[in-house]
Structure formats: structure tokens, C-alpha cells
BAKOLKOL-691505 format. One record per residue (C-alpha): residue number from 1; residue in one letter; x, y, z. Coordinates in Angstrom, 3 decimals. Example, Ala and Ser with C-alpha at 12.3 -4.5 7.8 and 13.67 -1.06 7.14 Angstrom:
1 A 12.300 -4.500 7.800
2 S 13.670 -1.060 7.140
***
This chain:
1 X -16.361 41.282 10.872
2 X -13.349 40.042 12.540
3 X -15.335 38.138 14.966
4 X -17.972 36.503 11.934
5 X -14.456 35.063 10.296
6 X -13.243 32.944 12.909
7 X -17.238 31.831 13.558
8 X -17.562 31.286 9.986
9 X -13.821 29.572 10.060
10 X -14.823 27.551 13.365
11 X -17.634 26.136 11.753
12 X -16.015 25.180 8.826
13 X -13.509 23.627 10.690
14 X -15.807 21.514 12.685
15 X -17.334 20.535 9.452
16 X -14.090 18.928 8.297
17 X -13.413 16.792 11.677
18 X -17.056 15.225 11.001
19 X -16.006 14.580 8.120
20 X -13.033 13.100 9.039
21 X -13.579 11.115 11.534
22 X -16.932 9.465 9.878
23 X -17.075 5.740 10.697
24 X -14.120 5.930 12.809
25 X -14.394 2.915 13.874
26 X -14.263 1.200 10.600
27 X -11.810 3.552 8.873
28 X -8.590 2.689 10.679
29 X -6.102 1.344 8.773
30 X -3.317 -0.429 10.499
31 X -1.186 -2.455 8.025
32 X 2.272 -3.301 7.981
33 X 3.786 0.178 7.313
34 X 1.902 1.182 10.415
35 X 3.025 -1.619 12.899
36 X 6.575 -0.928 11.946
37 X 6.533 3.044 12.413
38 X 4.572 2.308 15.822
39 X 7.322 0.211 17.193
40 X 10.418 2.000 15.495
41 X 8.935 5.505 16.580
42 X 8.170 4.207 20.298
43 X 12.031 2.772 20.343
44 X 13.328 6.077 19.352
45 X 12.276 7.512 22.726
46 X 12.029 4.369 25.068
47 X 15.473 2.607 24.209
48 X 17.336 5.759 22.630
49 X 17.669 3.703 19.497
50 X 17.951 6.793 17.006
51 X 17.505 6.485 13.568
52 X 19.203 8.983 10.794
53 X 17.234 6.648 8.083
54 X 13.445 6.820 7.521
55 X 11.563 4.337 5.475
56 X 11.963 2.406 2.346
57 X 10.917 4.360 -0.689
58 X 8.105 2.300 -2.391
59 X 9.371 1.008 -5.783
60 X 12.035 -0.968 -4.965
61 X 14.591 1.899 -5.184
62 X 17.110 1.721 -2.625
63 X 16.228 4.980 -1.469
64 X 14.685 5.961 2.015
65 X 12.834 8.985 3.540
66 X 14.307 11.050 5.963
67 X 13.262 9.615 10.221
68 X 12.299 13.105 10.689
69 X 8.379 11.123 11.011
70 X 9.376 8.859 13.309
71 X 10.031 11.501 15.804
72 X 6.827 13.646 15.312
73 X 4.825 9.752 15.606
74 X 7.102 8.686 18.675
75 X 5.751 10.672 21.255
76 X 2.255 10.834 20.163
77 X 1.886 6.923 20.142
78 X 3.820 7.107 23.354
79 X 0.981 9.704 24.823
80 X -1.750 7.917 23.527
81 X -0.557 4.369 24.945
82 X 0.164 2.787 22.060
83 X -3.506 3.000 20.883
84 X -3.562 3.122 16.889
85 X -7.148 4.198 16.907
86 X -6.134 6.971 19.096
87 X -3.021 8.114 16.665
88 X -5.466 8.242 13.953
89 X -7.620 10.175 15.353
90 X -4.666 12.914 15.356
91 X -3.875 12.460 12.038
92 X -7.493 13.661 11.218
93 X -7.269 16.331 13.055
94 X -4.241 17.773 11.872
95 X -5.520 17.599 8.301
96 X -8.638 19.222 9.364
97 X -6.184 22.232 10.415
98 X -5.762 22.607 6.884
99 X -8.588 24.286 6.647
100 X -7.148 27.524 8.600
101 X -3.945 27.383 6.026
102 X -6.387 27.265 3.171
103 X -8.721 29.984 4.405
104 X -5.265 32.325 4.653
105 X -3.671 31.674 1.557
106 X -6.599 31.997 -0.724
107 X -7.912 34.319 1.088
108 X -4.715 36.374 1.136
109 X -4.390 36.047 -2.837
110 X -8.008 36.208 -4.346
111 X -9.824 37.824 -1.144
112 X -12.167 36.345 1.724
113 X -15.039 34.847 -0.257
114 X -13.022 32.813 -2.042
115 X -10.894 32.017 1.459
116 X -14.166 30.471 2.424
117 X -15.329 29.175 -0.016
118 X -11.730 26.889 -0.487
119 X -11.743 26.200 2.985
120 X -15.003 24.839 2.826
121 X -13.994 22.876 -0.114
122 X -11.060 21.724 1.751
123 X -12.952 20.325 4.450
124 X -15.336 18.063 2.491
125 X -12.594 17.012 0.013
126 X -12.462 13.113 -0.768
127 X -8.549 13.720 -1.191
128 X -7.882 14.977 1.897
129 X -10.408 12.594 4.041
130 X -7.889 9.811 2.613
131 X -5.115 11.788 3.745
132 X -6.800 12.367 6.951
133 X -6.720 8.393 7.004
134 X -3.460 7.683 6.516
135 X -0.970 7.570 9.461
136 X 1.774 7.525 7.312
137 X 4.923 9.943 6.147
138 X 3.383 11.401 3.468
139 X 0.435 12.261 4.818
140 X 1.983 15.342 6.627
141 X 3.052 16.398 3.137
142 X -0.338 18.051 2.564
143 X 0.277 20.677 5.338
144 X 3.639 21.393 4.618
145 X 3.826 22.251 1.202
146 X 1.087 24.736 1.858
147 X 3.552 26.155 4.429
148 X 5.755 26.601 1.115
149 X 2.938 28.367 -0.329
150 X 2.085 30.456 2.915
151 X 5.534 31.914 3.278
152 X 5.285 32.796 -0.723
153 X 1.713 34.784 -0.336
154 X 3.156 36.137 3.119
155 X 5.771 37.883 0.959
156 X 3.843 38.542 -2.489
157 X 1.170 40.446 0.132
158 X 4.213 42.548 1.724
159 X 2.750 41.495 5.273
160 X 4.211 42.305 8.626
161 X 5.006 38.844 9.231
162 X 7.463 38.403 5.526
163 X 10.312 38.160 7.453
164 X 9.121 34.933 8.649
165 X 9.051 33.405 4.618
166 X 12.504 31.773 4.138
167 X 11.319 29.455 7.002
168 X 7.895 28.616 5.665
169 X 9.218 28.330 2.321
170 X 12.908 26.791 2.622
171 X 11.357 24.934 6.168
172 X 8.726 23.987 4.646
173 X 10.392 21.964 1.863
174 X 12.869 20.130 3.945
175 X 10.361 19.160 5.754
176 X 8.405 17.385 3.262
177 X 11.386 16.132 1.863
178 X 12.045 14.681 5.411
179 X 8.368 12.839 5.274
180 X 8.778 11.970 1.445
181 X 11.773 11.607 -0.717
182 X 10.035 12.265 -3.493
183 X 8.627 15.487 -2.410
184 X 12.546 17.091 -3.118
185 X 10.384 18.544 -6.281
186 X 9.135 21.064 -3.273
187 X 13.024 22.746 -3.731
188 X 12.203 23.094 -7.724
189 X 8.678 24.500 -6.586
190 X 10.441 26.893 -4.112
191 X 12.981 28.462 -6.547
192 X 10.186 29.045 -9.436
193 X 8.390 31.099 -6.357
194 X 11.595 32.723 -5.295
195 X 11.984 33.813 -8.907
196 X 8.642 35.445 -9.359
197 X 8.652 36.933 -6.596
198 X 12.514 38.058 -7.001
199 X 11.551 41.747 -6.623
200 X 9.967 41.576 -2.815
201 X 12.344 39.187 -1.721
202 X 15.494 41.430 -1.154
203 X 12.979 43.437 1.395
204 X 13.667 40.713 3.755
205 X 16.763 41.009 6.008
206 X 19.647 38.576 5.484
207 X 19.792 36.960 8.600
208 X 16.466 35.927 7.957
209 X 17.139 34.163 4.875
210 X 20.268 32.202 6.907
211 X 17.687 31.354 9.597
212 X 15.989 29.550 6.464
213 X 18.812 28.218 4.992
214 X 19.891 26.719 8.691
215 X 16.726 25.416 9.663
216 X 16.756 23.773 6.222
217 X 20.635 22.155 6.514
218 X 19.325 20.938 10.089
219 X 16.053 19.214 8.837
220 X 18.406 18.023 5.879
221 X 21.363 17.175 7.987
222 X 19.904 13.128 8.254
223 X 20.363 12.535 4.876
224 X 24.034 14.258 4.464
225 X 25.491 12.021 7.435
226 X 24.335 8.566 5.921
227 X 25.117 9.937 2.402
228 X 29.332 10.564 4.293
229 X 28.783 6.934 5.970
230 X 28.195 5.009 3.026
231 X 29.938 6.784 0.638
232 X 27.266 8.924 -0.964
233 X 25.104 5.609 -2.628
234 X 21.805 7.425 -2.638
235 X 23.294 9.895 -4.812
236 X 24.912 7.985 -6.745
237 X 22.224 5.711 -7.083
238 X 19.471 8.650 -8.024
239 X 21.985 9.925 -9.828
240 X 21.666 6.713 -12.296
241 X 17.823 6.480 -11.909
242 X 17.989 10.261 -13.152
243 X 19.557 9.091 -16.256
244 X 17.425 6.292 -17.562
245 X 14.855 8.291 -17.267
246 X 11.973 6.574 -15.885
247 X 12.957 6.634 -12.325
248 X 10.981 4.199 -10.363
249 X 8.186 3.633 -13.696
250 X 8.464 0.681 -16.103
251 X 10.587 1.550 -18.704
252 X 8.130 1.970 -21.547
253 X 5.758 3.667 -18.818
254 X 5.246 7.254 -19.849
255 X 5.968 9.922 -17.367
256 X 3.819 12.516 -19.317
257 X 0.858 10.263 -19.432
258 X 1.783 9.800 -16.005
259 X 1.615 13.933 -15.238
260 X -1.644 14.126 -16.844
261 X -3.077 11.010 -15.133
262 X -2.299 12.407 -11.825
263 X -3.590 16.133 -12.624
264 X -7.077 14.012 -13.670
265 X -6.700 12.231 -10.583
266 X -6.505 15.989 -8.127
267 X -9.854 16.988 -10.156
268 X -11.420 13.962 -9.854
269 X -10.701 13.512 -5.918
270 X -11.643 17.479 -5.478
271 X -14.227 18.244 -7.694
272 X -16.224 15.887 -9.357
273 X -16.305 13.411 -7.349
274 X -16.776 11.138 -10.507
275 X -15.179 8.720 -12.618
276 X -16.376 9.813 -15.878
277 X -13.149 10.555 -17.889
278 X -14.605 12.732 -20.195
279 X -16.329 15.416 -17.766
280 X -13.083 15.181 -15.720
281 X -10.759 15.450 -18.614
282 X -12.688 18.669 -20.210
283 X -12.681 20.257 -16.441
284 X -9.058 19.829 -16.042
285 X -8.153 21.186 -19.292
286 X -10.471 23.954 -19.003
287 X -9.168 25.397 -15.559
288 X -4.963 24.977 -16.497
289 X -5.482 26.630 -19.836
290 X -7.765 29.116 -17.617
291 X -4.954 29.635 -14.622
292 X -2.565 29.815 -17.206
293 X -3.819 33.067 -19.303
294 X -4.869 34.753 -15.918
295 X -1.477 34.192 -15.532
296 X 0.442 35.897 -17.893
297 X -0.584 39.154 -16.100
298 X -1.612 38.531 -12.713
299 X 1.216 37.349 -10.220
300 X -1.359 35.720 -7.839
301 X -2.310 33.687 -10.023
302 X 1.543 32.670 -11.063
303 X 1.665 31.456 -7.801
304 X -1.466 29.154 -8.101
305 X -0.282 27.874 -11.581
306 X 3.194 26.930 -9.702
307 X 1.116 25.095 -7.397
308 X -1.438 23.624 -9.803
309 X 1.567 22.040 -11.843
310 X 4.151 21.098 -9.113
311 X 4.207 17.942 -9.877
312 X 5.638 18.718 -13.338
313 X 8.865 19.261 -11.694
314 X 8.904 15.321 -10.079
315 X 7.808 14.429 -13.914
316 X 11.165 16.212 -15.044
317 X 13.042 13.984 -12.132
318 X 11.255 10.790 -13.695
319 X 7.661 10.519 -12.074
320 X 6.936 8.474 -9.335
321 X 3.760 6.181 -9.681
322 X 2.452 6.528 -5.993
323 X -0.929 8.498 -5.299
324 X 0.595 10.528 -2.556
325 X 3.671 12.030 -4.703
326 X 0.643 14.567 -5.217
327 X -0.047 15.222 -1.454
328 X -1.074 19.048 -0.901
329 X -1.357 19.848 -4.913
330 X -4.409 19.104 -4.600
331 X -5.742 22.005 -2.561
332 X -4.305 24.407 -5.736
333 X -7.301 22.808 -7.706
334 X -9.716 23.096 -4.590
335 X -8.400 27.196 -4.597
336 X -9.199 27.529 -8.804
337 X -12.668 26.219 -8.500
338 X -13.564 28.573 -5.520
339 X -12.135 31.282 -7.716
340 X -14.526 29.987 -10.550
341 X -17.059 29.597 -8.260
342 X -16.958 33.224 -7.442
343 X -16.847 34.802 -10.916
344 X -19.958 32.048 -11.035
345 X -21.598 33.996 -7.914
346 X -20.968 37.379 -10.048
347 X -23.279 36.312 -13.032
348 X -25.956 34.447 -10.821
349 X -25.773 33.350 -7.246
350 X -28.054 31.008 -7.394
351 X -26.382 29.042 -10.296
352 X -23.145 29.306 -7.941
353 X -24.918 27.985 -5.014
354 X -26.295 24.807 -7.194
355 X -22.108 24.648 -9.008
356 X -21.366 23.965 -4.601
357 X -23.729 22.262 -3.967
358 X -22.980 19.574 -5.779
359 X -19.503 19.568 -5.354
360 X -20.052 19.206 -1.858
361 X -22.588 16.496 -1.941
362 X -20.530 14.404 -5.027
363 X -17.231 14.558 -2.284
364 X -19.342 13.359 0.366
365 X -21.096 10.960 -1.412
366 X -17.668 9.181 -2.219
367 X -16.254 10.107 1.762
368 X -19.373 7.813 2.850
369 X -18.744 4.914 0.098
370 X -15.132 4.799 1.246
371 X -14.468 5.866 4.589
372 X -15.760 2.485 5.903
373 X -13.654 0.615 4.291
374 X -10.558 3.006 5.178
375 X -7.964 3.500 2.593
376 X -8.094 3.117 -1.099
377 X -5.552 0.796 -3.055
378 X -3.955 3.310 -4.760
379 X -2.585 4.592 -1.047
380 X -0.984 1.131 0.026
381 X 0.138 -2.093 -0.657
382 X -2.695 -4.091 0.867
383 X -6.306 -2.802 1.387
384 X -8.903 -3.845 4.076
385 X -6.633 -4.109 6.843
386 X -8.765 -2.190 9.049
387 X -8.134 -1.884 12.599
388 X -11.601 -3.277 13.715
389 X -11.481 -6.010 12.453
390 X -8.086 -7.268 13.580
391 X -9.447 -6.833 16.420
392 X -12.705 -8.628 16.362
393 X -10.664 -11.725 14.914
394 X -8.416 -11.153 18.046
395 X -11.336 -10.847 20.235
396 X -12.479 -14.119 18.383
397 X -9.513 -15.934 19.017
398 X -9.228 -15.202 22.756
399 X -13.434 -15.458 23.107
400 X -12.652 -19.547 21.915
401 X -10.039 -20.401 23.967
402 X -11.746 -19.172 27.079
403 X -8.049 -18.672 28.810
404 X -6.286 -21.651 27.620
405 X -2.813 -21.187 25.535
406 X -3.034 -21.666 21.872
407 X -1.080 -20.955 18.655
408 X -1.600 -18.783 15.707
409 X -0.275 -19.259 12.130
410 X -1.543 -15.787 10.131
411 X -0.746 -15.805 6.098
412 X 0.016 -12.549 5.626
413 X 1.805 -9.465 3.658
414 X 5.402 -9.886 4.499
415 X 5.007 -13.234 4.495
416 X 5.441 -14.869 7.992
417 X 6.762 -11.366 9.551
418 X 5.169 -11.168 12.906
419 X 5.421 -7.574 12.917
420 X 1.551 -6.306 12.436
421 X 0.228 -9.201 14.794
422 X 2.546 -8.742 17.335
423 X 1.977 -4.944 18.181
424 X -1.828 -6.127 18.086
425 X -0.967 -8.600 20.249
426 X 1.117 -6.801 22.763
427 X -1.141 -3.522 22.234
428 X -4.421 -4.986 22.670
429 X -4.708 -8.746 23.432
430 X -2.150 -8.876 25.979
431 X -3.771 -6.256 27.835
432 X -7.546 -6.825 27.604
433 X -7.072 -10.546 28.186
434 X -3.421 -10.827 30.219
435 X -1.834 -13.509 27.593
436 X -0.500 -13.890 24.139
437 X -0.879 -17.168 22.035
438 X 2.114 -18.726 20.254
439 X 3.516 -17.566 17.032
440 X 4.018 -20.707 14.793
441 X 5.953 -19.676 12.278
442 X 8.532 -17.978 14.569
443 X 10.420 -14.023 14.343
444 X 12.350 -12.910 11.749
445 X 14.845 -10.810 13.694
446 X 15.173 -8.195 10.855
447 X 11.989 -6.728 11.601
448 X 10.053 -5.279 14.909
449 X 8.360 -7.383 17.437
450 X 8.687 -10.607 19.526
451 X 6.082 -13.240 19.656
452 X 6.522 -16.235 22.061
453 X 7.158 -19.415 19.676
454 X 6.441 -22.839 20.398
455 X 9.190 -24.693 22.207
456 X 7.988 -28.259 22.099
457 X 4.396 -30.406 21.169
458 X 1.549 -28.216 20.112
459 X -1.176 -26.318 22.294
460 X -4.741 -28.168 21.439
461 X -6.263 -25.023 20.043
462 X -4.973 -23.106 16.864
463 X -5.958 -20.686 14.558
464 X -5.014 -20.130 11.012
465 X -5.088 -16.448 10.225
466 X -5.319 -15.275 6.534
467 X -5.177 -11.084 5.728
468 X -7.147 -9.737 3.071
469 X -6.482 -11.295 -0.691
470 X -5.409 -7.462 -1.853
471 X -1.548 -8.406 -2.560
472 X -1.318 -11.412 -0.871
473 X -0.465 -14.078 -3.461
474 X -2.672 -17.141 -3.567
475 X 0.355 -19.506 -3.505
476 X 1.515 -18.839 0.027
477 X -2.394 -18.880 0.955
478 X -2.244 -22.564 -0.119
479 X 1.025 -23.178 1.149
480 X -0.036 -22.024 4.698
481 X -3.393 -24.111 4.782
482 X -0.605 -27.329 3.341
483 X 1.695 -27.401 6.333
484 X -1.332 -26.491 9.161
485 X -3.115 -29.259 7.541
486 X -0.358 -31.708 9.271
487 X -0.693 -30.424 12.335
488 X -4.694 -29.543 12.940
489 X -7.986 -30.291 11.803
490 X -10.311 -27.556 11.209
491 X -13.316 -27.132 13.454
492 X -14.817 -23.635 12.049
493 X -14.012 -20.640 9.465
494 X -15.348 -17.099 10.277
495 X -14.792 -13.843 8.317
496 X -14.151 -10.411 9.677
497 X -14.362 -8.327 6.470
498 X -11.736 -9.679 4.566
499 X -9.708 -11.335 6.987
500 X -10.383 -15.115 7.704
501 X -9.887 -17.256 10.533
502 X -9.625 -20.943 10.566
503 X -10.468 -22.473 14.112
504 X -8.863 -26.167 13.657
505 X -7.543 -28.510 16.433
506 X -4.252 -30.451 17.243
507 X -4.254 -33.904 15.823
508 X -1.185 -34.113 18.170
509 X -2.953 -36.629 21.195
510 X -0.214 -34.981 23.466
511 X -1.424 -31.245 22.809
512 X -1.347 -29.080 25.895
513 X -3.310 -26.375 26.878
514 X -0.360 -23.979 28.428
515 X 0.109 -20.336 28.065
516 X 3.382 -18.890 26.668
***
């Protein structure tokens, strides 16, 4: 039997990386968030410039995440060569682990048909195939909040391995904290488990539980020495977001709309597969107030509802508008529809088989819609800036000037940061063809990367560059095509999804042909 599990398991598993990694090609996204992590977490190791800050937090806070991400990507950008196909590729496979963490909890908690039958949900789950996408900090999120949830069954199970729970549940928290700053709701998850599970918990030795509490001051530790350098401003800056309420939302924004917006969202993304508000709506309602009366009696399924309403606890904090504040809460509602599934299978098994069926075919239906074009809007900033076709407007570029210099003006999101084009550049252009072009606009020396600049005249070929429309403001599109207008005529204009590219030349009758 023990043999059928991990066959059954296996195949699951390679289930999920086909689903994953359908239209890889097409599905990587590399924006700006990307660019930057690739050269920051490359620097880490290659000039020993540490970081104790992580990212911006999204909203215009003043907070950051924890670096703890930067050296997890470091080494596996440095391994791959710099290749952000290649790091993406990891990505989707560690979410496809998943599966293995689903399969045990559930499994653990409501026995091995529903195990499976999560686990398979898991693995075809529009959610987590965005996830799977996104090579960014909170994608890692997903896996380690159900480590908070795998030291919690490990203990409400009395297993052999409990003494290992304060670090899956205390580890597990700090680390997601460390990849989001929002995730610190996992701590107000953690105690509600510690609490009903208060009468196992003093079966674990002590040292155990300071093994938990050290790893958890160590992932922490980041935070506390920038909080001593400059004076504790984080805290005292959440500290005044806390009390007006709203945190990073609008002011007249409500955070309990918010809450049930983003529950809809987990059963939509899951389940469903639909956007039909109503049918959505009525399933959502239906399996809380469902979780909730199996509740009252059974702890198993306390520790589901914790899970199914974490994010209540980020709604008490303020709510935080972001899709991926949810990452990982989303596998709770994944784990109460395999439940349903199997009282389902008790009644009829056909009728349960149909209920999967279509669950399975709705995700997948929305996996192949999206997955081409990579991520969705409500996961970034700026959507369509897939890695493919960077590089086909790269390839376009170099394929036109035939080995001659030229220059490159790109209109993008920042505005005039060379970041994104320069680690393109450097990572793929430079090597496949052996030169870079100019970089008209110069560097801005705040962010990463170095593009050679024009020192004097103009080269007789250029390029005006424009990313995809999706946050870029029309006004600095115009402005853009304005000032190259005084410098080049345009020849040709090409699209590459929703990039363009402008191939104009020098009006300049002294224009060179040189190479940086």
C-alpha cells in the first residue's frame, strides 16, 4: 500500500510540473522587480555586498521585507548563469513540491483519500500555477505557511516526529515574514494553533521549543538590527499605520469588504474556476459556515478553519490590497472541497467523480488562457513583460544592425531606469552577439546595472523601445517619441506582444557606426 502512495503521489506530482511549466516559453515574466533581485541577489555572493534590508513593501509604505530571499535567489541565479528562464523553471518546481506537503497534512487530518484527492487539486490549481510563475518573495510564502500548518498536524496527530513542531511552526512563520512583511499575520495564525492545541504541546521537551524560538530570533534578527540603526522607524511607522486603521488601503476602502473579496478570490482561483459572483459567493459561504459547525466539535477541523480564515488576522492589522497577502490560504479551501468531495463519493461516486471533474478541467481551462501570457495584473505592477519577447525585440535589434554599434532609448516602468534592459543586455545580448548598444538616456546610479552611454555624436542606427501600456503612463510615451523625434527618423515599427520597437535613423550627417 505503501508502495501504491508514493506511485499514486509521483504521478500526481508529475501532473503538477506539466502543469506548471505549460508554455514555458511564453510564461516567463521578467519585469522590473525581477531584474533588480537578479542583480542584488548575484552581488550578495559575488562582491560580498550584504544586505540586512529586503524589498520595498508595495503601497508606498516605507516598510521593506526581510533579504532573507535574496539569499535563497543568489546562488540559484548564480548556478543557473544568470538565465531567468532557467530560475523560473525552479520556482515551478518548488511549488509543484507542494503537492507532497498537501498530500501529508490532509492526509494526516481527514485520512488518505482526501490526501489525494487535495494533492491532486493542488497540482492543477490556477492559484498556485501563478504562484509557480512568479519569481518573486512572496511566492515562497505558499510553502511555508503550510510548514506552519505541518508542524501543527505533526503535533495534533501525536507523531514521532512532534518534537520537530516549534521549528515548522515558529520557523515557519519567520520565514514568511522574511519573504513578506505582511505575512507577520503567520505569528497571530501560530498562537491561535498553539492555543488549540495547548493540551499536546507541553509533551514536547523544552529545549525543543528554544530551538524554535532561536531559529525564529535568527531568521528575525535582519529586521531587529536595522530597526537599532535607525532608531526603530518601521515600528514606529507601523505603529501609526496600525492606528488609522486602513494600513496601506484608501481611507474610505473597507478592510472587511476587503476580507471577503479575497476569501471569493481563494474559491474562485481553486474551485470554480469562474467569474460568476453569484455561484462563487454561495460556494464560499456555504463551505465557512460548513468548516465552522464541523468545528465546534472536531479539532481537525479547528485547524482548517484557522487556516481557511488567516487572513482575518492581516484584516485586524489593516488589510493589505495585494493578491499574494493570501499566498498558501489558498490550499485550506483546496483541503475543504476534497473533504466535500469525499462525503460526495459516500452518497454516489459517480456524482463525485463528475463534482472533480470539472474542477479539474474549469482550473485548467483558465491555466491554458493565462499561462501564455504569464502573470495576471493583480500579481504586479506591469503585465506582459514576458521574457520571450524581450528577447525577440533584442534579437530584433541586434538582427538590424548586422554588428554595427547603435543606441537604444526604451520608455519604460521606472521611467528611464536601465535596470530591466541592462541585465537583458548583459545576460543575453552581450553574450549571444559579443556587444551592447548605447543607453541614451543614461544610469541612474540608485538602481542596479551599467549601460554604456553615448559620449559624443550619435551611432546611425537607433531604436526606440516602448514596454507594454499596463502602468506605463501615456505622457512619458509621448514625451519619449518628442525628444527621439530630434534626433532620428523612423524607418519601421514592429510589435513583440505588447512591447514596440521603433527602428528610426540619425538625422545627425556625422552619425557613426562604432560599438560601445
Amino acid at each position: 500500500m505503501k508502495h501504491n502512495k508514493w506511485l499514486i503521489l509521483g504521478g500526481i506530482f508529475i501532473l503538477a510540473l506539466l502543469v506548471r511549466f505549460y508554455a514555458f516559453r511564453e510564461s516567463v515574466y521578467f519585469g522590473f522587480d525581477q531584474a533588480r533581485d537578479a542583480y542584488i541577489s548575484q552581488a550578495i555572493f559575488l562582491k560580498r555586498d550584504l544586505r540586512f534590508m529586503g524589498p520595498p513593501v508595495s503601497g508606498d509604505t516605507g516598510l521593506f521585507h526581510g533579504p532573507l530571499f535574496w539569499y535563497i535567489l543568489g546562488p540559484i541565479y548564480l548556478l543557473l548563469q544568470g538565465d531567468p528562464a532557467l530560475v523560473s523553471g525552479v520556482f515551478r518546481i518548488l511549488n509543484a513540491l507542494g503537492v507532497f506537503l498537501v498530500y501529508g497534512i490532509s492526509g494526516s487530518l481527514f485520512g488518505p483519500f482526501v490526501g489525494y484527492i487535495a494533492a491532486l487539486f493542488y497540482a492543477v490549481s490556477y492559484e498556485q500555477s501563478q504562484y509557480s510563475l512568479y519569481v518573486g518573495n512572496p511566492a515562497l510564502g505558499v510553502l511555508s505557511i503550510m510548514l506552519i500548518f505541518l508542524g501543527a498536524v505533526l503535533i495534533y496527530k501525536n507523531s514521532k516526529y512532534t518534537k520537530w513542531s516549534p521549528l515548522l511552526i515558529l520557523g515557519g512563520a519567520a520565514f514568511s515574514m522574511q519573504m513578506n512583511l505582511m505575512f507577520v499575520y503567520t505569528f497571530a495564525i501560530v498562537a491561535t494553533l498553539l492555543f488549540i492545541l495547548r493540551t499536546k504541546i507541553g509533551k514536547i521537551a523544552v529545549k525543543f521549543w528554544l530551538w524554535g524560538i532561536a531559529l525564529t530570533g535568527l531568521l528575525l534578527s535582519t529586521f531587529l538590527l536595522v530597526e537599532m540603526k535607525y532608531n526603530f522607524r518601521s515600528f514606529r511607522l507601523a505603529s501609526t499605520m496600525l492606528k488609522a486603521g486602513y494600513g496601506v488601503m484608501d481611507a474610505t476602502a473597507s478592510k472587511y469588504a476587503l476580507f471577503l473579496n479575497k476569501e471569493i478570490a481563494m474559491y474562485r482561483d481553486n474551485v470554480l474556476a469562474t467569474n460568476n459572483q453569484t455561484a462563487v459567493t454561495a460556494l464560499a459561504l456555504f463551505i465557512s459556515v460548513w468548516v465552522l459547525y464541523q468545528a465546534i466539535k472536531n479539532k481537525n477541523f479547528q485547524i482548517l478553519a484557522v487556516w481557511l480564515f488567516g487572513w482575518i488576522f492581516l484584516m485586524i492589522l489593516g488589510g493589505h490590497t495585494a493578491y499574494y497577502t493570501n499566498a498558501g490560504l489558498g490550499t485550506a479551501v483546496i483541503i475543504a472541497v476534497a473533504i466535500l468531495i469525499e462525503k460526495i463519493k459516500n452518497i454516489n461516486k459517480y456524482l463525485a467523480i463528475i463534482y472533480c471533474g470539472l474542477i479539474i478541467w474549469g482550473n485548467l481551462s483558465m491555466i491554458r488562457a493565462q499561462s501564455p501570457k504569464s502573470l495576471i495584473q493583480e500579481m504586479i505592477t506591469q503585465q506582459s513583460m514576458k521574457l520571450a519577447d524581450e528577447y525577440r525585440m533584442i534579437d530584433e535589434m541586434y538582427s538590424i544592425a548586422g554588428g554595427r554599434g547603435f543606441t537604444v532609448r526604451m520608455t519604460g516602468v521606472p521611467y528611464n531606469i536601465q535596470t530591466v534592459w541592462s541585465y537583458l543586455f548583459h545576460q543575453y545580448g552581450l553574450l549571444k552577439y559579443g556587444y551592447l548598444p548605447f543607453w541614451e538616456v543614461g544610469n541612474v546610479l540608485a538602481f542596479p546595472g551599467v549601460m554604456p552611454v553615448p559620449k559624443s555624436g550619435s551611432t546611425c542606427l537607433r531604436f526606440l523601445g516602448r514596454e507594454p501600456m499596463h502602468g506605463l503612463p501615456q505622457v512619458l510615451v509621448d514625451n519619449d517619441r518628442g525628444l527621439e523625434k530630434k534626433f532620428s527618423i523612423i524607418v519601421e515599427k514592429k510589435s513583440f506582444g505588447s512591447f514596440l520597437l521603433e527602428t528610426r535613423l540619425s538625422i545627425d550627417i556625422d552619425c557613426h557606426d562604432n560599438r560601445p
